[in-house]
C-alpha positions as CSV (number, residue, x, y, z in Angstrom):
1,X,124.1,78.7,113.5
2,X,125.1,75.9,111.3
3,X,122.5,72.4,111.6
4,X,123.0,69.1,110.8
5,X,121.6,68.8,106.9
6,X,119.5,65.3,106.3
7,X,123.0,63.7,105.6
8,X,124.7,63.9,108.9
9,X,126.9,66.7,107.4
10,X,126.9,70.3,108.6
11,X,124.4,72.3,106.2
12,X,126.0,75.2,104.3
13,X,124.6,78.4,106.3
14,X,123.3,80.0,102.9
15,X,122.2,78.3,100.1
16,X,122.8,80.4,96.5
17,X,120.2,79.5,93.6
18,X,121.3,80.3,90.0
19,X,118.9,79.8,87.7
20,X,120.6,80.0,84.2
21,X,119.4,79.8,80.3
22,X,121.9,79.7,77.8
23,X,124.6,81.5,79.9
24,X,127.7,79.4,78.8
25,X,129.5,83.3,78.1
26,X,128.9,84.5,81.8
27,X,128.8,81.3,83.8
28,X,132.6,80.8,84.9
29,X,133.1,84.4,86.1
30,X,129.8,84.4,88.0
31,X,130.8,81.1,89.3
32,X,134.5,82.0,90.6
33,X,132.8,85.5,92.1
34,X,131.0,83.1,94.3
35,X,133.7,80.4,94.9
36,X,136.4,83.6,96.0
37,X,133.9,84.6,98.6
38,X,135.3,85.3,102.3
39,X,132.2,83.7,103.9
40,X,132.4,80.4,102.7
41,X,130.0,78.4,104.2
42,X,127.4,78.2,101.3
43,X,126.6,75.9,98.6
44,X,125.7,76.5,94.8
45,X,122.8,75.5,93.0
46,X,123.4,76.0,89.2
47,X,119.9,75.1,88.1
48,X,119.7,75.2,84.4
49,X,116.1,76.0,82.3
50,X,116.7,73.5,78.8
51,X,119.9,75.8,77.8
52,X,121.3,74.5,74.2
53,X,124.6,76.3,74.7
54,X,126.9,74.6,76.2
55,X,125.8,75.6,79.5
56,X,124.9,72.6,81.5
57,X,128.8,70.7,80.6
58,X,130.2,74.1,82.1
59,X,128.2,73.8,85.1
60,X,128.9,70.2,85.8
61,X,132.6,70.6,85.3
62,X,132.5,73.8,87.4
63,X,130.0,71.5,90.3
64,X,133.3,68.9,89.6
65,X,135.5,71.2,90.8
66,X,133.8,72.2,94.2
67,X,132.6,70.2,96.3
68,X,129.7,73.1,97.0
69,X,128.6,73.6,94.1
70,X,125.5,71.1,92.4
71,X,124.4,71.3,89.1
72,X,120.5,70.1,88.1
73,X,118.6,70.5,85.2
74,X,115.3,70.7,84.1
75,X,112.8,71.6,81.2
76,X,112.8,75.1,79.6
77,X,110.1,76.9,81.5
78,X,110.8,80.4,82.9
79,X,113.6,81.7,85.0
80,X,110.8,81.9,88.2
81,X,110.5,78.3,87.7
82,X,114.0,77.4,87.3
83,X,114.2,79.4,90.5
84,X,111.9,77.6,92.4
85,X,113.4,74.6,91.2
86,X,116.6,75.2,92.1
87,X,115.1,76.4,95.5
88,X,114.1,72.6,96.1
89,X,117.6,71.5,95.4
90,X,118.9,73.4,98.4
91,X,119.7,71.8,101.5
92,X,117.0,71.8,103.7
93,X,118.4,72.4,106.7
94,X,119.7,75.8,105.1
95,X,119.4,79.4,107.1
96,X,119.6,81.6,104.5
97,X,118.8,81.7,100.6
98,X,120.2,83.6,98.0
99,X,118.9,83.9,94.3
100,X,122.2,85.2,92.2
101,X,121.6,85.8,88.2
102,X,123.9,83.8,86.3
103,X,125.7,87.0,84.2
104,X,126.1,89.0,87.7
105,X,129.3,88.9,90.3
106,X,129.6,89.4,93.8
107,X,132.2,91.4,95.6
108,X,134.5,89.3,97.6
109,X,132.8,90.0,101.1
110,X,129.5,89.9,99.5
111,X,128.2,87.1,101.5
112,X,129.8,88.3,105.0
113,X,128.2,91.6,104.8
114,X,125.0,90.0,104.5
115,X,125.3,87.2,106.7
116,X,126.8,89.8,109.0
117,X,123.9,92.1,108.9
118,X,121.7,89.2,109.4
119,X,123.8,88.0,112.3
120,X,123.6,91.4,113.8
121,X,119.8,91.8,113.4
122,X,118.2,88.6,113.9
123,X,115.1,89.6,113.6
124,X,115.1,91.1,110.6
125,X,113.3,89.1,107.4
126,X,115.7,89.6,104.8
127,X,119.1,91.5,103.6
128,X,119.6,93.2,100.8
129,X,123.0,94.8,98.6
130,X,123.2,97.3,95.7
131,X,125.0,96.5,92.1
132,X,127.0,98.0,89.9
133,X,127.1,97.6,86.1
134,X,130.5,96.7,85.2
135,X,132.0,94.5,82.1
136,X,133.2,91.5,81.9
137,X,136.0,91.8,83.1
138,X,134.1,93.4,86.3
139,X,135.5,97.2,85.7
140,X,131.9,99.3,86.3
141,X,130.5,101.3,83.3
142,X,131.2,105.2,83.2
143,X,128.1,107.0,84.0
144,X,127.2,104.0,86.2
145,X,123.9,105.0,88.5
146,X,122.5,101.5,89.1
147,X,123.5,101.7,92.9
148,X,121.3,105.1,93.3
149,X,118.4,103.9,91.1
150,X,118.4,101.0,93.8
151,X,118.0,103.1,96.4
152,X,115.1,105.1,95.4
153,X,112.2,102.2,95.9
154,X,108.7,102.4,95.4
155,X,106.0,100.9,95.6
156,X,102.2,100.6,94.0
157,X,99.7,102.2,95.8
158,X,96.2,103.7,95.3
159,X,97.1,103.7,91.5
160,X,100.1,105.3,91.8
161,X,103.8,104.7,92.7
162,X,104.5,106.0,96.4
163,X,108.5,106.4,97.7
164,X,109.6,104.2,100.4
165,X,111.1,105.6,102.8
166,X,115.2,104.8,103.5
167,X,114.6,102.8,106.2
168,X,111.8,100.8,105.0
169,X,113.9,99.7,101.8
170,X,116.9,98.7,104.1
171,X,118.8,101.8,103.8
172,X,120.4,102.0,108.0
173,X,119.0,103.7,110.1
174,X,120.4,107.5,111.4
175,X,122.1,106.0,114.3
176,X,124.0,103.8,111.9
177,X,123.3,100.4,113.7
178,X,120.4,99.4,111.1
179,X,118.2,98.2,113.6
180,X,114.2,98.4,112.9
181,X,114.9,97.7,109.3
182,X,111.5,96.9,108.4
183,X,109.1,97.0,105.0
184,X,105.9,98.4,106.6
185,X,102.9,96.3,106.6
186,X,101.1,95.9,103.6
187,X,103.5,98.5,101.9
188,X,103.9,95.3,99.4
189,X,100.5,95.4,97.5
């Protein structure tokens, strides 16, 4: 469902926070993994934390480019800051956030798989995706196991990790459909 944002304008349905730090090398190709998605009702906060690299001309000429995308800038402080910052530059009127690292890429039909699982379970709190470790020039790493080490989560408990269980972490459900995709209560302290 797409709201009217505090300008009269339809609100992007996801709003995508990248906080970035020196990230000149990385910031175009993250940038055009986001701009080729298939979903493209979204808008791009490239918030940057007091980078000396270049970084904040890239992301204004890149925020020049498409109409989406904003660039802001504050003090060097901490990625969770610059996240929380860029957070506040979002639309308001906004249904979904998205924090993206400024050296990763998204898939194409990144964004549609999650607003589509969203869509699909509205009642469900959040969506999540597995990565890959690839280069730069997005081909994955031999030996690559990041998607599996994703999928094993855990959590801290009585002094001790404990394994989520599938379902719990987001993994669907047997019956395929994904519904009751749930973290337990209090499974988070």
């Amino acid at each position: 469902m797409t709201k009217p944002s505090p300008s009269g304008v339809a609100a992007p349905r996801v709003s995508i926070v990248m906080p970035m730090f020196n990230s000149k090398h990385y910031l175009e190709s993250t940038v055009d993994s986001v701009a080729r998605q298939t979903f493209t009702a979204w808008e791009l906060i490239l918030f940057d934390d007091g980078s000396t690299d270049g970084t904040v001309e890239l992301a204004r000429d890149l925020a020049i480019r498409d109409q989406r995308i904003k660039a802001a800038t504050g003090r060097h402080q901490g990625v969770a800051t610059a996240r929380n910052d860029g957070l506040r530059e979002s639309d308001p009127a906004t249904e979904f956030i998205v924090f993206l690292d400024s050296d990763d890429t998204w898939t194409p039909d990144a964004l549609e798989t999650l607003v589509g699982a969203l869509d699909a379970h509205p009642t469900a709190p959040a969506a999540h995706a597995l990565a890959r470790a690839t280069d730069l020039d997005g081909r994955p790493y031999p030996n690559d196991d990041l998607a599996e080490t994703m999928r094993n989560r855990y959590l801290w408990r009585d002094g001790g990790l404990v394994d989520i269980p599938g379902a719990a972490a987001g993994e669907p459900e047997r019956d395929g459909t994904g519904a009751g995709v749930r973290i337990p209560p209090g499974s988070h302290r």
